[in-house]
Structures are given as structure tokens and as C-alpha cells.
C-alpha positions in Angstrom: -9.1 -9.7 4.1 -10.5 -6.0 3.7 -14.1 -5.0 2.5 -15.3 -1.5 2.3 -19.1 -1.5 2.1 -21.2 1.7 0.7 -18.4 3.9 1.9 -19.4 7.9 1.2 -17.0 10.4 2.6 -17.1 13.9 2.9 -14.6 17.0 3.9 -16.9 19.3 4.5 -19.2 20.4 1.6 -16.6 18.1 -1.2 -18.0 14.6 -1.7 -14.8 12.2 -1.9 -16.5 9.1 -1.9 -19.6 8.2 -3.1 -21.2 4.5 -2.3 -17.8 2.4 -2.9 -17.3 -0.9 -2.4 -14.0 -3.2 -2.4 -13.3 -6.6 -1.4 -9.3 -7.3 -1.3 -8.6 -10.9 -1.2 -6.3 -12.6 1.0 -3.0 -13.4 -1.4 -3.9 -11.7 -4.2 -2.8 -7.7 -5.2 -5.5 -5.0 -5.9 -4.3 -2.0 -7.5 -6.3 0.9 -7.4 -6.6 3.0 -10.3 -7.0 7.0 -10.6 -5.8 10.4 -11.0 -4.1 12.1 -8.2 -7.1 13.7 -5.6 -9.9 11.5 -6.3 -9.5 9.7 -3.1 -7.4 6.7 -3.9 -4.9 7.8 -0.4 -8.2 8.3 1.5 -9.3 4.5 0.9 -6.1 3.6 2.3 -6.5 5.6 5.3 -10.2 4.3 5.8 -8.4 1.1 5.9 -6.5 1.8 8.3 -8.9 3.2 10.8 -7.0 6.8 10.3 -10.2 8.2 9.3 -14.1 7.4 9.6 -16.5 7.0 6.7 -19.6 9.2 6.7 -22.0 6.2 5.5 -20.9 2.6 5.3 -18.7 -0.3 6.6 -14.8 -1.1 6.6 -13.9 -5.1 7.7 -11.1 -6.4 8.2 -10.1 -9.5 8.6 -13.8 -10.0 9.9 -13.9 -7.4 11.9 -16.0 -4.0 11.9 -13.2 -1.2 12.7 -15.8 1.6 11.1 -16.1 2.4 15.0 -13.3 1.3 16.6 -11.3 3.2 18.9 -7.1 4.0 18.4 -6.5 1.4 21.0 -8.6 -1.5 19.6 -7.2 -0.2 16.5 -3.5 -1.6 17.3 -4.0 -5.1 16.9 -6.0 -4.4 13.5 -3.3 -2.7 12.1 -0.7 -5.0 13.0 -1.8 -7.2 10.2 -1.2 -4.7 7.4 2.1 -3.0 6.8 2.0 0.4 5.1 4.5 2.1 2.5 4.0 5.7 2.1 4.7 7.6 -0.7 7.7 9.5 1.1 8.7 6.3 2.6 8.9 8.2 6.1 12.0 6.8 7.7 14.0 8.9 10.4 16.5 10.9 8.6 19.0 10.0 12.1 18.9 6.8 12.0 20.6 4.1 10.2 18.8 1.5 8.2 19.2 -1.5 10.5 17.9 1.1 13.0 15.0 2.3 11.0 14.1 -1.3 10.7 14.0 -2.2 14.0 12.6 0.8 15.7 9.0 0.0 16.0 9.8 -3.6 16.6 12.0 -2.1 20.0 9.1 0.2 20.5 5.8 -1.1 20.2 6.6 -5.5 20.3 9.7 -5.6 23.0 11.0 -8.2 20.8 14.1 -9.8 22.3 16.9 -8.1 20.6 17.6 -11.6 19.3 14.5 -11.6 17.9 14.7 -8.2 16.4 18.1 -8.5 15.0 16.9 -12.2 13.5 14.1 -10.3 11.8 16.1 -7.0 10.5 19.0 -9.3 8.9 15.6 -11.1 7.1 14.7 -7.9 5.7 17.9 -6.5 4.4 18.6 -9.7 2.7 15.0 -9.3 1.1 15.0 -5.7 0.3 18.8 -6.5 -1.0 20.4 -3.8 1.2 23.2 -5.8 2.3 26.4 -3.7 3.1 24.1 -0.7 3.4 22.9 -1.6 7.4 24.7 1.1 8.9 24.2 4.1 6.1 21.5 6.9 6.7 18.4 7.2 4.4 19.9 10.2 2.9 22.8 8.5 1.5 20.6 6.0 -0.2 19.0 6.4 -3.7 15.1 7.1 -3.7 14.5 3.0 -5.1 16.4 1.9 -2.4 14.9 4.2 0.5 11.5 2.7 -0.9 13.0 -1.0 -0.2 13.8 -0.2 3.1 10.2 1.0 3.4 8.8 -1.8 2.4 11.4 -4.0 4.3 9.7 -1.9 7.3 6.1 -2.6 6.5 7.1 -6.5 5.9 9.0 -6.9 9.9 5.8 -7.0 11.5 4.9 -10.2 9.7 1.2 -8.5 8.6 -1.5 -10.6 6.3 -1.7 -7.6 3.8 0.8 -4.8 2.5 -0.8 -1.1 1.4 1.2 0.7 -1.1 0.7 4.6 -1.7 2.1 5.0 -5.1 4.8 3.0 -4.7 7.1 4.3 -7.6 6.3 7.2 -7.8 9.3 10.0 -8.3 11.3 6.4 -9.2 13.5 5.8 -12.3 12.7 2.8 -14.7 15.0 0.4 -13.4 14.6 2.1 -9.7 10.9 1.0 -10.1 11.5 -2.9 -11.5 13.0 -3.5 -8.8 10.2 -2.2 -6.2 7.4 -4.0 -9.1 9.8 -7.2 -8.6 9.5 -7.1 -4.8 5.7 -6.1 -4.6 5.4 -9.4 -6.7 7.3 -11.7 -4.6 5.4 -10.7 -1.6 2.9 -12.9 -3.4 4.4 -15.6 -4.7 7.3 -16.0 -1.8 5.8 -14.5 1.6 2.0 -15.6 1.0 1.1 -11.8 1.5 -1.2 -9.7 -0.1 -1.0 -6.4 -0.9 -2.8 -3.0 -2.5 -1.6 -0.7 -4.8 -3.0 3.0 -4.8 -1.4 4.2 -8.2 -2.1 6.3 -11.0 0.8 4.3 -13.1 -1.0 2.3 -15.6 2.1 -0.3 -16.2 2.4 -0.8 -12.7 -1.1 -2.0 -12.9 -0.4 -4.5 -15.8 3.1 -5.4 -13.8 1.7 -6.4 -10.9 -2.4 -6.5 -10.1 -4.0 -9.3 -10.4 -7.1 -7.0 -10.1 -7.5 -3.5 -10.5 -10.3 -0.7 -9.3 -10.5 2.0 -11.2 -12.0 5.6 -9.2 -13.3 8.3 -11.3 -15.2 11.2 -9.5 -15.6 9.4 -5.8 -16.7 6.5 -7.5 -15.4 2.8 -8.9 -16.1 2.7 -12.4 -14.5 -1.0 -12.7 -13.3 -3.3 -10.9 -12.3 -7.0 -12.1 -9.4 -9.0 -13.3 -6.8 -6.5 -15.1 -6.9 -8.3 -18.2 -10.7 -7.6 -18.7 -9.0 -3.8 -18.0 -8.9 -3.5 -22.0 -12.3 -4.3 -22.2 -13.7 -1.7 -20.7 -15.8 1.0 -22.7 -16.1 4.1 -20.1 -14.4 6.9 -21.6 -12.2 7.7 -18.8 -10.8 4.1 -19.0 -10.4 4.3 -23.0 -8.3 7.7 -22.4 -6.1 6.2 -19.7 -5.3 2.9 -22.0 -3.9 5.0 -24.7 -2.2 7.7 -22.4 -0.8 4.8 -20.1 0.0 7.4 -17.1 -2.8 9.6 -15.6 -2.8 13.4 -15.7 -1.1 14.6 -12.2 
């Protein structure tokens, strides 16, 4: 579904990215694996198309985007959903608004249609009797679920997660693991998981990538996680949650 190729970024004189490569598979989750500023946001943006490598190729689905313009862009994007970190939902609008917005906006959806797929989402996110509230009123695990409810409405191939429980509480972030895993096993979908949360990892990847200074230092099934020797890796298994 998604392949970076001998990406190397650059802000300036700081080297982000040095010579990384990732496949993501269709169905499957990838987490990836690293301390907060080593770049793990900036591959999901690369994903995206939001910015442009220095050196190297990002596919999806097939297709180069390295170059594309923003309008091209648009029907790329449309197959991946994206769930950021501060959920961004508008603070004036209700949830069954929030969830229909872009479908209004960008689709012209019937309204049938729309309110078809919003009552869909609720029911998956487990909102119901919360349509008409305002993000505010809602605890930060369930704002998250209606971010990923969001993400889900456009019906994409593949789901990008920016640390998705972060700032959560234990039971808070079950329930976000538990939906990130049926996405797989339910909807078909696939999904990534930028995180620096090592039992979210074991939770939910079936592979995991693991960036240390720019570059991947592993990447393969998480079980094989325990058998890797690099010293960064070692630290990380015993600490179980990276330094912020």
C-alpha cells in the first residue's frame, strides 16, 4: 500500500532522515518505533504528500506522489484516513457534525448518504447518545474515537495514527488499542502507528520499525522485536516507554 524508498530529509542544516526505507502492507498494522523528534511524525507527513523528501521515493498504492501536486494529491489521500495526536475536531461543532463535515464538504454526499455513514461510525467508535455533545464535553479516549471514527467515514485502504494514546489513561487507551485492532480484523483496513509506547507496539503491530538518529535500526515481525541486539532496542525493552 505505501513504500518509502531511500528517503533523506533535511530542515535546513539538521538531517531528519537518512536513507529510510518502509513497505506497509495492505491489511496488516506497522508501528513505528522511537523517541519523540527523531522523525517518526515527519514519515507520516511524507506519506501524505504534506512534505517532499530531499532524496528518494514515496508510493502509494502504486503511485509516485514524491512530485505530485496538492490537487493530484486529493484523490491519494482519500485512501488513508489520518488521526492526529490532538484529534483536531472543531471545538463548535457537535460530534455527528464533526463527522460529517468533510463528507458535506469535500464528497457532496447525499445527506442520506452522510447521515447512513455518521450513524456507522458512532455505533463503531461506541458514542451512541453522545451525537449531539461538543468535543469539549467528551473525555480525551472518547475525543480520540471520534477521531478515528472521522479518519474511518471516507472508507480509505489504510489508517495513519500519530501516537494514538498518548496523554490517555489505561483503560482510555484499551479501548483506542481495541479499535485500532478491529480495523484489521472487521473493516479489512490497515493502518500505521507512529508511537513511542512500547505496549502499544506488542498490543497491536504485527510489525514494527524502529528509528534511532534518522535511521531504521529494525524492522520485522514484533515478536523477533526481543531479539534484537542494538543497544537502543535493549534499553527500550527494559524501560517499556521511551524518554519524551
Amino acid at each position: 500500500m505505501i513504500e518509502l524508498k531511500n528517503i533523506s530529509l533535511k530542515y535546513g542544516e539538521r538531517e531528519i532522515l537518512n536513507n529510510v526505507s518502509l513497505t506497509i502492507n495492505d491489511n496488516t498494522i506497522k508501528a513505528i518505533l522511537g523517541p519523540s523528534g527523531v522523525g517518526k511524525s515527519t514519515i507520516l507527513k511524507l506519506m501524505l504528500g504534506l512534505i517532499k523528501p530531499n532524496k528518494g521515493r514515496v508510493i502509494v498504492d502504486g503511485t509516485d506522489i514524491t512530485h505530485m501536486t496538492e490537487t493530484s494529491l486529493y484523490e491519494i489521500r482519500r485512501k488513508m484516513g489520518m488521526v492526529f495526536q490532538g484529534n483536531a475536531l472543531f471545538d463548535s461543532m457537535t460530534i455527528s457534525q464533526n463527522l460529517g463535515f468533510f463528507l458535506r464538504e469535500n464528497m457532496k454526499l447525499p445527506e442520506s448518504e452522510v447521515s447512513r455513514r455518521v450513524t456507522e461510525q458512532i455505533q463503531f467508535a461506541g458514542l451512541e447518545g453522545y451525537e449531539e455533545q461538543l468535543p469539549e464535553s467528551l473525555s480525551g479516549g472518547m475525543r480520540r474515537r471520534v477521531a478515528i471514527g472521522r479518519a474511518l467515514i471516507f472508507k480509505p485502504h489504510m489508517i495513519l495514527f500519530d501516537e494514538p494514546t498518548a496523554g490517555l489513561d489505561p483503560v482510555s487507551s484499551k479501548k483506542i488499542l481495541s479499535l485500532i485492532s478491529s480495523l484489521r480484523k472487521n473493516n479489512n483496513l490497515g493502518a500505521v502507528i507512529v508511537t513511542h509506547i512500547l505496549d502499544d507496539v506488542f498490543n497491536v503491530a504485527d510489525s514494527v520499525a524502529v528509528l534511532y538518529k534518522g535511521e531504521i535500526i529494525f524492522d520485522d515481525v514484533t515478536d523477533k522485536l526481543h531479539e534484537a541486539q542494538h543497544p537502543f532496542i535493549r534499553s527500550i525493552l527494559s524501560d517499556k516507554i521511551l524518554e519524551l
